[in-house]
N, C-alpha and C positions, 0 to 999 in steps of 0.2 A: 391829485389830492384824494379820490374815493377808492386810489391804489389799482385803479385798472392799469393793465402793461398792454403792450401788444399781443399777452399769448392769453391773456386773463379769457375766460368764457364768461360774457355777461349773458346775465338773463334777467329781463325789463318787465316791470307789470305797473299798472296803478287802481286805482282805488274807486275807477267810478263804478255807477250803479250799474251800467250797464255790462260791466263783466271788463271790458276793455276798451278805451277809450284811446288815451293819450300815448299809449306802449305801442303800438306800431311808427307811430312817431319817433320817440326814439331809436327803435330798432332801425329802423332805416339812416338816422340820423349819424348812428357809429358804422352803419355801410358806408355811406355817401363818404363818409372819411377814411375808408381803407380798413376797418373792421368787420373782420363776417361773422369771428367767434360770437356771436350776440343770438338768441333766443326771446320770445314772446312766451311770459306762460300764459298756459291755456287757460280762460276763465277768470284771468285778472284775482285780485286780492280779495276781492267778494266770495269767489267760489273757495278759495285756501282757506278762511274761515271756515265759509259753510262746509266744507269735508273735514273739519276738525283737524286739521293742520297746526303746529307749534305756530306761534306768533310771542313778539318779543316787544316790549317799550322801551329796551337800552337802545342809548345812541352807539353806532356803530363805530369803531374807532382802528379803520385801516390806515395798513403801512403806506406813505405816496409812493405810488411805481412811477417809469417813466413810461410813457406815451404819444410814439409820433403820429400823428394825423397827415395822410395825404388825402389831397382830393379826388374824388371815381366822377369825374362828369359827367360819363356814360350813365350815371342814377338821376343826374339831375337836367331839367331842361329853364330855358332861361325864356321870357319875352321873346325875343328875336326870334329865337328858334318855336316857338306858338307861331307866329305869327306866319312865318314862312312856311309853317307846315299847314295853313289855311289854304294854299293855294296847292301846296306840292302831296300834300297828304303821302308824306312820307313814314308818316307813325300813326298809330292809332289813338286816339285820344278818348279815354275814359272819365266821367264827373261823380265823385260820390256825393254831392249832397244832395239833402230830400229835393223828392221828384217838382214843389212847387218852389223851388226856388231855381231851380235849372230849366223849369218853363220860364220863371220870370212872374208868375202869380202870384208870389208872397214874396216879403221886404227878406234880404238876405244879413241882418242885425244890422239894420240903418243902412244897408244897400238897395239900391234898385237890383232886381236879380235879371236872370237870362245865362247865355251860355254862351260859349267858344264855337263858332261854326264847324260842323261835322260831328262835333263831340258827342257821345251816347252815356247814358244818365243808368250806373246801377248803386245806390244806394248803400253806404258803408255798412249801416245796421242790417241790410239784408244778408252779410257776410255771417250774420253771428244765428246761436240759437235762440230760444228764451230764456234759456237758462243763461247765456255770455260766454258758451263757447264757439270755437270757429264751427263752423259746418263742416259738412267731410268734402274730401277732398272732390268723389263723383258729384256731390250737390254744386261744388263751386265751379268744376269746369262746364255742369248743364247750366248754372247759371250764366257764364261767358257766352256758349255756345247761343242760348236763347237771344241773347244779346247783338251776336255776329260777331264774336272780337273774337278774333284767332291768335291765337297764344303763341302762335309759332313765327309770328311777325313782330316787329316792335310797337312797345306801348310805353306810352305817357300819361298818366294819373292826374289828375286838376280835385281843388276842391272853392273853401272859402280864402285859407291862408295855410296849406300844405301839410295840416296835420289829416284829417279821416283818411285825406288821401292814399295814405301810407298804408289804409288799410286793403286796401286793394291791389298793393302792391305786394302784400305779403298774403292775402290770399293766393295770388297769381305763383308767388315764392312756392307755396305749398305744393301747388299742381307742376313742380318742378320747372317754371319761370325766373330765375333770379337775375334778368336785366330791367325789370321795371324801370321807367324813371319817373321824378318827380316835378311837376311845374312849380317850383316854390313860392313861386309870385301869386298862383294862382287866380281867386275872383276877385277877388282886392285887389290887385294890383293890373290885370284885364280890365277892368271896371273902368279904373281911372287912367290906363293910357292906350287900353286898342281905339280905334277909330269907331261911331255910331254904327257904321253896315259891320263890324265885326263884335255885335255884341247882339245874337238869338233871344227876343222876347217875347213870348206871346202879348205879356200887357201893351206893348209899342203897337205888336196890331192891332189889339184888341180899341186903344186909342185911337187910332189911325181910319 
């Protein structure tokens, strides 16, 4: 219906404040289906303003193309496979949300927080500048490196419910990575069906 085909080149932005929010989500969302032709612009709708860019208030009124969707697995990871990678640490498992809720310190919107055992905590907003652009590419792989995540092995992205996540997936895309995958279920869905010893809290010790 918004006339994308299979050969169409999308390019996804939105509109939050902070430059770019919900566009890596999508971007990933037309991979995970067999689409690569797809682009993030840099700096989200805030910054296209701010540079004095055309902007329009008509509704747009594309042709429908057709468009098949298959599914790439390889981008997405399910429960199961978290789960078994707890013991087998077969993939690297990266958390982007803020650092007290991946301790478990602060409520993660009406969740108890904590983390996925092994998982390492870099922060989706640390990806951007002040301004809402991405950082360069050398800032993003020192940030990996400070980290210990090696790019050169497989990684799996976690967040609250599989959206910031994506932002790190496409930082990693940048530093030319593009097998990221996604935990879709991610802390919502961890939360309420890993077992008690597979959910990292400090507040549980700090109770305890």
């Amino acid at each position: 219906q918004l006339g994308i085909s299979n050969d169409t080149h999308v390019v996804v932005y939105d509109g939050d404040k902070l430059g770019t929010f919900y566009a890596p989500r999508a971007w990933w969302m037309f991979r995970v289906f067999g689409h690569r032709q797809v682009s993030v612009l840099n700096g989200g709708f805030k910054n296209w303003v701010k540079e004095g860019h055309p902007v329009t208030a008509e509704v747009s009124q594309p042709t429908p193309a057709v468009f098949k969707a298959k599914l790439d697995k390889s981008l997405l990871k399910t429960f199961e496979e978290m789960m078994e990678n707890v013991g087998s640490k077969q993939f690297q498992v990266v958390d982007s949300r803020p650092e007290g809720r991946f301790r478990g310190t602060e409520l993660d919107q009406g969740l108890e927080s904590g983390h996925i055992p092994g998982a390492v905590n870099i922060p989706f907003q640390s990806f951007l500048t002040e301004t809402g652009h991405e950082k360069s590419v050398e800032e993003i792989q020192q940030m990996f490196r400070e980290k210990k995540v090696d790019l050169s092995k497989p990684l799996t992205i976690t967040c609250r419910k599989g959206v910031t996540a994506c932002h790190i997936a496409l930082a990693a895309y940048l530093c030319g990575k593009p097998d990221v995958s996604i935990y879709d279920g991610s802390w919502s869905e961890w939360f309420h069906r890993a077992p008690p010893e597979y959910k990292v809290s400090e507040m549980k010790r700090n109770k305890a």
